[in-house]
DRENMI-725084 format. One record per atom (N, C-alpha, C): x, y, z; residue in three letters. Coordinates in steps of 0.001 Angstrom, whole numbers, padded with zeros to 6 digits, always signed. Atoms other than C-alpha are relative to their C-alpha. Example, Ala and Ser with C-alpha at 12.3 -4.5 7.8 and 13.67 -1.06 7.14 Angstrom:
+000890-001190+000000ALA +012300-004500+007800ALA +000900+001200+000000ALA -000820-001190-000060SER +013670-001060+007140SER -000770+001090+000730SER 
This chain:
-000952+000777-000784UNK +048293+032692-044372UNK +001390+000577-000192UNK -001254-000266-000258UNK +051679+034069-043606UNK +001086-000834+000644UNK -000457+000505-000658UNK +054339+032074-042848UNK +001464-000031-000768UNK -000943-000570+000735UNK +057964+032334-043370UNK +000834-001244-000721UNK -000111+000862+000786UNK +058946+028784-044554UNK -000932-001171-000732UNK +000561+000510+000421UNK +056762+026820-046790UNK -000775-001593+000336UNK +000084+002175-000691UNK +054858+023242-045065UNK +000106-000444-001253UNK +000068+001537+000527UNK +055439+020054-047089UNK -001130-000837+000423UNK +000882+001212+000038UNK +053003+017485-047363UNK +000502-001223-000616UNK -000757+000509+000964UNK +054653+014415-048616UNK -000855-001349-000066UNK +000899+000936-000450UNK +052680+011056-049199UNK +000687-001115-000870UNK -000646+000730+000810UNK +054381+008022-050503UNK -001231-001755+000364UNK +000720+001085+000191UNK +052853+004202-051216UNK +000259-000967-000995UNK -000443+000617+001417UNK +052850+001707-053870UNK -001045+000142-001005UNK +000800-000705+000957UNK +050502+002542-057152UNK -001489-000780+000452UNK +001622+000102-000045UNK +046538+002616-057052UNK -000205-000139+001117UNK +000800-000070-001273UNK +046319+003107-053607UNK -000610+001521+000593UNK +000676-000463-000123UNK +044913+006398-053775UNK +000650+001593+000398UNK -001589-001066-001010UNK +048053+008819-053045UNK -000569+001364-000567UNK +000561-000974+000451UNK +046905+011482-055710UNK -001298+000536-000179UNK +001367+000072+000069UNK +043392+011329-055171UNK -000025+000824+001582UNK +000256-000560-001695UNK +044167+012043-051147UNK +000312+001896-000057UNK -000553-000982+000055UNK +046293+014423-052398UNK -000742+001653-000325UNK +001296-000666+001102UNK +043799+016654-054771UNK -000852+000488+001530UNK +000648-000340-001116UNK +041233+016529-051526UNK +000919+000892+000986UNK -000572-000764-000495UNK +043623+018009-049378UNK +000314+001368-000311UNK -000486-000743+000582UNK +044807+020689-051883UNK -001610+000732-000048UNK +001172-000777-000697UNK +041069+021647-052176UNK -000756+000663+001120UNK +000627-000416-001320UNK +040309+021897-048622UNK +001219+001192+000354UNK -000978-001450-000338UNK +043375+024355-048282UNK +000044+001284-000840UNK +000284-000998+000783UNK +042671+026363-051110UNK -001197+000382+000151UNK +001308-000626-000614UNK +038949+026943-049501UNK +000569+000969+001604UNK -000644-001003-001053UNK +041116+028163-046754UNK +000925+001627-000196UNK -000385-001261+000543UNK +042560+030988-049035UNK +001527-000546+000237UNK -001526+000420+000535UNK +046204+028613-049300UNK +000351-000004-000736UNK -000630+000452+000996UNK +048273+028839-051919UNK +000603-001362+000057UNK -000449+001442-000030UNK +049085+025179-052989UNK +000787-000262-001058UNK -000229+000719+001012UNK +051618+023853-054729UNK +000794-001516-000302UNK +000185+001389+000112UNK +052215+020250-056216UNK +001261-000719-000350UNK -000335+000954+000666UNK +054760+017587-057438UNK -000821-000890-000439UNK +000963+001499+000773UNK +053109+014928-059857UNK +000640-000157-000805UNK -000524+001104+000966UNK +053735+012241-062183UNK +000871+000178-000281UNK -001445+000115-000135UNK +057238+011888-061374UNK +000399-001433-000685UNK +000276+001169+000282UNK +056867+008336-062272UNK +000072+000436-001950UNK +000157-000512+001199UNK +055444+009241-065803UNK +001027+000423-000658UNK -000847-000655+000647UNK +058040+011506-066488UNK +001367-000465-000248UNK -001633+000893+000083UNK +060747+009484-065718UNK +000194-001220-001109UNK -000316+001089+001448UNK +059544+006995-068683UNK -000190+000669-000917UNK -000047-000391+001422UNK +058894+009406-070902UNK +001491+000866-000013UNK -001301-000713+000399UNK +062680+010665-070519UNK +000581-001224-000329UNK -001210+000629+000289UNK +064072+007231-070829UNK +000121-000921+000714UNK -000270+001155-001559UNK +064117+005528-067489UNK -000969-000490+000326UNK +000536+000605-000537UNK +062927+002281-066400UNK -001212+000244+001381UNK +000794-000253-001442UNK +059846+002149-063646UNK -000780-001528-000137UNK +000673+001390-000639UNK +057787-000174-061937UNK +001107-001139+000364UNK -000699+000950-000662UNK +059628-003550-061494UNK +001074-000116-000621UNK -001373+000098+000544UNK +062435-002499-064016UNK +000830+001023+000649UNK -000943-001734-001270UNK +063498+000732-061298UNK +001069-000210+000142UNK -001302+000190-000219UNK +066813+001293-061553UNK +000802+001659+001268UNK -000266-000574-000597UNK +068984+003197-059302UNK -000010+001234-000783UNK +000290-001202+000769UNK +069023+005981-062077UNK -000968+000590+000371UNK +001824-001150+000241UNK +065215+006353-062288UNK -000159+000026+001397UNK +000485-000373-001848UNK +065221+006423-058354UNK +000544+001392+000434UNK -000682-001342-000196UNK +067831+009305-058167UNK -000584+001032-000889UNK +000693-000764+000698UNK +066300+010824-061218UNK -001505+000538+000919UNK +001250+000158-000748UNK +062514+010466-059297UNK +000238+001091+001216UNK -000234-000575-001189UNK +063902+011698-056046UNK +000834+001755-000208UNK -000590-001059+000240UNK +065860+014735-057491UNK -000730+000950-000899UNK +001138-000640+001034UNK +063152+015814-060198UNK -000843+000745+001010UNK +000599-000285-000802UNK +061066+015863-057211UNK +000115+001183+000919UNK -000650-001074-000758UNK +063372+018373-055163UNK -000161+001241-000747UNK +000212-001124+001300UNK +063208+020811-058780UNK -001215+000523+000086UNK +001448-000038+000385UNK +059554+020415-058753UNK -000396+000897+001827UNK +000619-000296-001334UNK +058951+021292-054870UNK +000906+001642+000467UNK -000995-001376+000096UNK +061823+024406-055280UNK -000920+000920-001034UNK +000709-000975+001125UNK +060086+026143-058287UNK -001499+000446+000590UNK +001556-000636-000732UNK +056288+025465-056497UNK +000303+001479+001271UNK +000302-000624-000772UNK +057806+027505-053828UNK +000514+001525-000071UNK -000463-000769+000772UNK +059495+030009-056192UNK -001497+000829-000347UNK +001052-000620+000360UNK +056481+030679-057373UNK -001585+000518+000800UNK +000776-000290-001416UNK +054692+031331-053695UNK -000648-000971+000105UNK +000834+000962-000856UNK +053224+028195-052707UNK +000323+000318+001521UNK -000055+000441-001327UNK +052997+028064-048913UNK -000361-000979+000318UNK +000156+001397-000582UNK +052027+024627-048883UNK +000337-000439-001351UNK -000684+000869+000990UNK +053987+022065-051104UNK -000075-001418+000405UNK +000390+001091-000111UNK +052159+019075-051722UNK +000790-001074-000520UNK -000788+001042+001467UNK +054742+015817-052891UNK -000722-001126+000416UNK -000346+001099+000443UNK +053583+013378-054656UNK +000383-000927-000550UNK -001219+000615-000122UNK +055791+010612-054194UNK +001266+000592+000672UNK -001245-000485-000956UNK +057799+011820-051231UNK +001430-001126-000420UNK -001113+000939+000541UNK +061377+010489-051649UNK +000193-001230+000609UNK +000126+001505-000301UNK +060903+007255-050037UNK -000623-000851-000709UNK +001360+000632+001120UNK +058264+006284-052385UNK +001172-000187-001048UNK -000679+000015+001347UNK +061033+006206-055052UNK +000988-001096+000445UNK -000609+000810-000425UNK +063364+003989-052891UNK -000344-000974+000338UNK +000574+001227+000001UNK +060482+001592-052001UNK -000166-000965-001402UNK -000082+000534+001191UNK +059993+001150-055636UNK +001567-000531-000631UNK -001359+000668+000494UNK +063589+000702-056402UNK +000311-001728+001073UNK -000251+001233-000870UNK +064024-001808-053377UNK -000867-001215-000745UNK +000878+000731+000757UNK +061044-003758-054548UNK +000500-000531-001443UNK -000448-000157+001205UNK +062076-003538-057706UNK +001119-001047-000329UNK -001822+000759-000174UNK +065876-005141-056878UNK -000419-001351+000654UNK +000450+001802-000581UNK +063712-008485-054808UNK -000694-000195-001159UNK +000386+000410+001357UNK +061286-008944-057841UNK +000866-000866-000877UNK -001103+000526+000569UNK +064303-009482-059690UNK +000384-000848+000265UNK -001322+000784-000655UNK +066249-011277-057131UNK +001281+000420-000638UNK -001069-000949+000466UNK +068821-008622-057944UNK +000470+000542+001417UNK -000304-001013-001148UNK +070929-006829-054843UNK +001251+001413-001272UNK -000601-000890+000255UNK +072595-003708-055418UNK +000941+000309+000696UNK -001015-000395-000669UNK +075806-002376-054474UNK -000739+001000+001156UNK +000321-001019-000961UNK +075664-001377-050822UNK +000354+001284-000136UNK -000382-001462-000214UNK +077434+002004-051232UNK -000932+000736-001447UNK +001118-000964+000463UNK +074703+002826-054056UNK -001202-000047+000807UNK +001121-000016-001021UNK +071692+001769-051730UNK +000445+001061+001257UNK -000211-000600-001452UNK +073883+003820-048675UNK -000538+001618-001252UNK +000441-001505+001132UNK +073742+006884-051390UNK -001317+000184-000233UNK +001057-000125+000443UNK +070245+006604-052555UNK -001097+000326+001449UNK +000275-000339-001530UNK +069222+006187-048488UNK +000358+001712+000196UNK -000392-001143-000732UNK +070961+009384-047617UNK -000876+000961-001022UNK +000074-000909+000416UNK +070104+011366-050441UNK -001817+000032+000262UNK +001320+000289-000250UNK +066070+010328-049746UNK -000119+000610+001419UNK +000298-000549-001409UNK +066760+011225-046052UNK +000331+001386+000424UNK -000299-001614-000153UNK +068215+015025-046498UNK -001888+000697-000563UNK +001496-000727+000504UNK +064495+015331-047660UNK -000971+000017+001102UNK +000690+000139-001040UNK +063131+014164-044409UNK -000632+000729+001052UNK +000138-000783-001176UNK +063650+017027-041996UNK -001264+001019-000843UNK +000891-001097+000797UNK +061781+019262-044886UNK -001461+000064+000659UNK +000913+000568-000045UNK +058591+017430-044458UNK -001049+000070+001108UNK +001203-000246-001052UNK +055788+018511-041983UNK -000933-001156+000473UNK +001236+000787+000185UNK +053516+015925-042588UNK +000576-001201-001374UNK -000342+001392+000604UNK +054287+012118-043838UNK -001189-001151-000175UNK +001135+001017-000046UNK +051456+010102-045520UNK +000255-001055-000533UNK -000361+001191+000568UNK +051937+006547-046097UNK -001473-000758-000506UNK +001362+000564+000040UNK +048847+004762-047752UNK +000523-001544+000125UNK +000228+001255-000303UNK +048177+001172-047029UNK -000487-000923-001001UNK +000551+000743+000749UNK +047718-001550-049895UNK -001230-000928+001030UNK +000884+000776-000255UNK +044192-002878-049764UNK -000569-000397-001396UNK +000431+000763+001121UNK +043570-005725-052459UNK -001455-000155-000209UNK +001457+000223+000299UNK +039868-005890-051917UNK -000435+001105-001056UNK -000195-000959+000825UNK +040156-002480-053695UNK +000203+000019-001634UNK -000344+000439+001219UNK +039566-003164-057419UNK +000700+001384-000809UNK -000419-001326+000996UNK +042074-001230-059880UNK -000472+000163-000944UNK +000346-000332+001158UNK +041255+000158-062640UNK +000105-001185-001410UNK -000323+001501+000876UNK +040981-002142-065712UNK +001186+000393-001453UNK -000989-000153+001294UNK +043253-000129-068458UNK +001398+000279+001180UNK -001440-000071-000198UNK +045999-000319-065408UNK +000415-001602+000014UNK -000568+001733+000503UNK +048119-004008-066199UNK +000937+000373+000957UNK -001165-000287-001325UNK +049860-003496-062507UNK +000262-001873+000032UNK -000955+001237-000998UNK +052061-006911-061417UNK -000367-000172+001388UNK -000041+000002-002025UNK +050362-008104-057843UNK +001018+000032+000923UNK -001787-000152-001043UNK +053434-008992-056537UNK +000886+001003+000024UNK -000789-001329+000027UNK +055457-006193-057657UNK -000644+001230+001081UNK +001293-000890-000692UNK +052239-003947-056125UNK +000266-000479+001765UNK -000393+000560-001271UNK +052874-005878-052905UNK +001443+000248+000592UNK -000922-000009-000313UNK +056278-005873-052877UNK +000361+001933+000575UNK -000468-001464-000454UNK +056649-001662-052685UNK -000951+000226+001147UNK +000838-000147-001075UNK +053835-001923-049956UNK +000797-000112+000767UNK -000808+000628-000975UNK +055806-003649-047914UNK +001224+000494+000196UNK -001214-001119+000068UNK +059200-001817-048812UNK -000325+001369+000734UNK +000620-000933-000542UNK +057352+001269-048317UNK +000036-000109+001519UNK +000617-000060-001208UNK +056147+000653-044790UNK +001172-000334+000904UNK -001100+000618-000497UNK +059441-001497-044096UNK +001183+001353+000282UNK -001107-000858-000113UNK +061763+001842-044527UNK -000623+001160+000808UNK +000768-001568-001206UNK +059378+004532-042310UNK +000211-001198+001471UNK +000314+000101-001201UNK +059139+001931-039793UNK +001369-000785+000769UNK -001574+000411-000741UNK +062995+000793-039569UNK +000627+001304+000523UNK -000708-001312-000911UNK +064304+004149-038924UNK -000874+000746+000480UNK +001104-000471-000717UNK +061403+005295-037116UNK -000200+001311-000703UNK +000254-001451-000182UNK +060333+008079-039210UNK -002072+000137-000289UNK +001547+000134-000330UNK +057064+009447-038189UNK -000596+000369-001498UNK +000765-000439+001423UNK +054121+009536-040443UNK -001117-000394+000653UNK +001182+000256-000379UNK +050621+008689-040558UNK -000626-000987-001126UNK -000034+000566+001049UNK +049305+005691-042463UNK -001594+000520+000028UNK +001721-000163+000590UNK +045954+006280-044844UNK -000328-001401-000571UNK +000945+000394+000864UNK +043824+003640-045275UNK -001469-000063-000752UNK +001120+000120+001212UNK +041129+002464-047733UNK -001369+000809+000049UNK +001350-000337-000562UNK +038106+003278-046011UNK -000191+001515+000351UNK +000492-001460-000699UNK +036336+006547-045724UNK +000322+000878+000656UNK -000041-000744-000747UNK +036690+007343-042845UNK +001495+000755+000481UNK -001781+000611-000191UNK +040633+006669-042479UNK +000378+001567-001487UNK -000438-001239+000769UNK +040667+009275-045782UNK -000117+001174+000473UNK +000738-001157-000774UNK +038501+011656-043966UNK +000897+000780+001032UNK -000425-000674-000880UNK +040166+011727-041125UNK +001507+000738-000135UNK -000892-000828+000251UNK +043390+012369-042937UNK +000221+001070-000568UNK +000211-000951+000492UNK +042491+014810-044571UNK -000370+001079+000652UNK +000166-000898-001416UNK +041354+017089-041530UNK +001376+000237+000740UNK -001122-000097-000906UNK +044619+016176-039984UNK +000927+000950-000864UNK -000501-000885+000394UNK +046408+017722-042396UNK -000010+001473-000896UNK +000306-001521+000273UNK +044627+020812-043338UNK +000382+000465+001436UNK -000114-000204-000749UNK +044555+021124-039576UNK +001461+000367+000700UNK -001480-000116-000261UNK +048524+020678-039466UNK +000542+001804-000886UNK -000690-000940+000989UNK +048947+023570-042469UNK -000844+001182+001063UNK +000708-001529-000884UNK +046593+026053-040183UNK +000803-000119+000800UNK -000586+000110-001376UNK +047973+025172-037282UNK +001696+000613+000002UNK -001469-000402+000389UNK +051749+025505-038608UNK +000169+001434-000144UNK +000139-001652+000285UNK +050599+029073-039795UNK -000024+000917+000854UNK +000007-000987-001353UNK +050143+030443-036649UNK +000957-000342+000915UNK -001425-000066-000928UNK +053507+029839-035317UNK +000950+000712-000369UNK 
């Protein structure tokens, strides 16, 4: 595959709905295609083992931290020849969790840090080839060593979905079911070929 700027894949959601699992499948089916792939992960993770709050304690720090780690991580994959740069936790995913995060509470934040944290999430936008949003489905049992907050879990669903679909930015939602993985997963191997030959 030749191509002279690198696709993005970016997939954002709220936890255990299946983001790095879609992700992985995808990255296999392009590397049977002879793609170099490369990844952002456990941005989340890393951000508590430096220090900073997550889940329903997200502070505007660990959101800018999250969202800017992320930019390091998707610069170096492509340093190091990826032609496809998989994120997960596109930078909206870090602002749903902070939003969420700030109602939980019943906390607001200064508008001119929410206008900042917006913009700097949306210079990431144009990058992005391909926008996967997954869909909370509760029938879906989590895991039993994860101790997730329903409501909190709900609340970035809804954030999530609430900020792609106020400023209209396109994407494609994945849900639960099979087929709904399946088919996203075709779509966007199909997007990284397809992109290649332009």
């Amino acid at each position: 595959m030749t191509t002279h700027q690198p696709i993005r894949i970016g997939v954002l959601g709220t936890h255990s709905t299946g983001k790095t699992t879609l992700l992985k499948r995808i990255e296999m089916e392009l590397r049977a295609e002879g793609i170099t792939v490369g990844r952002t992960s456990r941005l989340g993770k890393r951000a508590a083992a430096a220090g900073l709050p997550k889940m329903q304690h997200h502070t505007a720090q660990s959101t800018e931290w999250i969202i800017t780690q992320g930019v390091a991580d998707e610069i170096a994959a492509i340093a190091q020849g990826a032609e496809v740069v998989l994120l997960d936790r596109a930078a909206h995913d870090a602002l749903a969790y902070f939003h969420a995060a700030l109602e939980y509470r019943g906390e607001t934040a200064p508008r001119t840090e929410r206008e900042r944290l917006l913009t700097l999430a949306a210079t990431q936008l144009p990058k992005c080839h391909l926008l996967l949003a997954t869909v909370l489905d509760e029938s879906v049992p989590v895991a039993s060593s994860h101790d997730y907050d329903p409501r909190y879990r709900r609340l970035v669903d809804r954030h999530a979905h609430q900020l792609l679909d106020r400023d209209d930015i396109p994407h494609l939602r994945v849900y639960s079911d099979p087929d709904s993985q399946a088919h996203i997963v075709d779509e966007a191997v199909r997007s990284c070929l397809t992109e290649a030959l332009v």
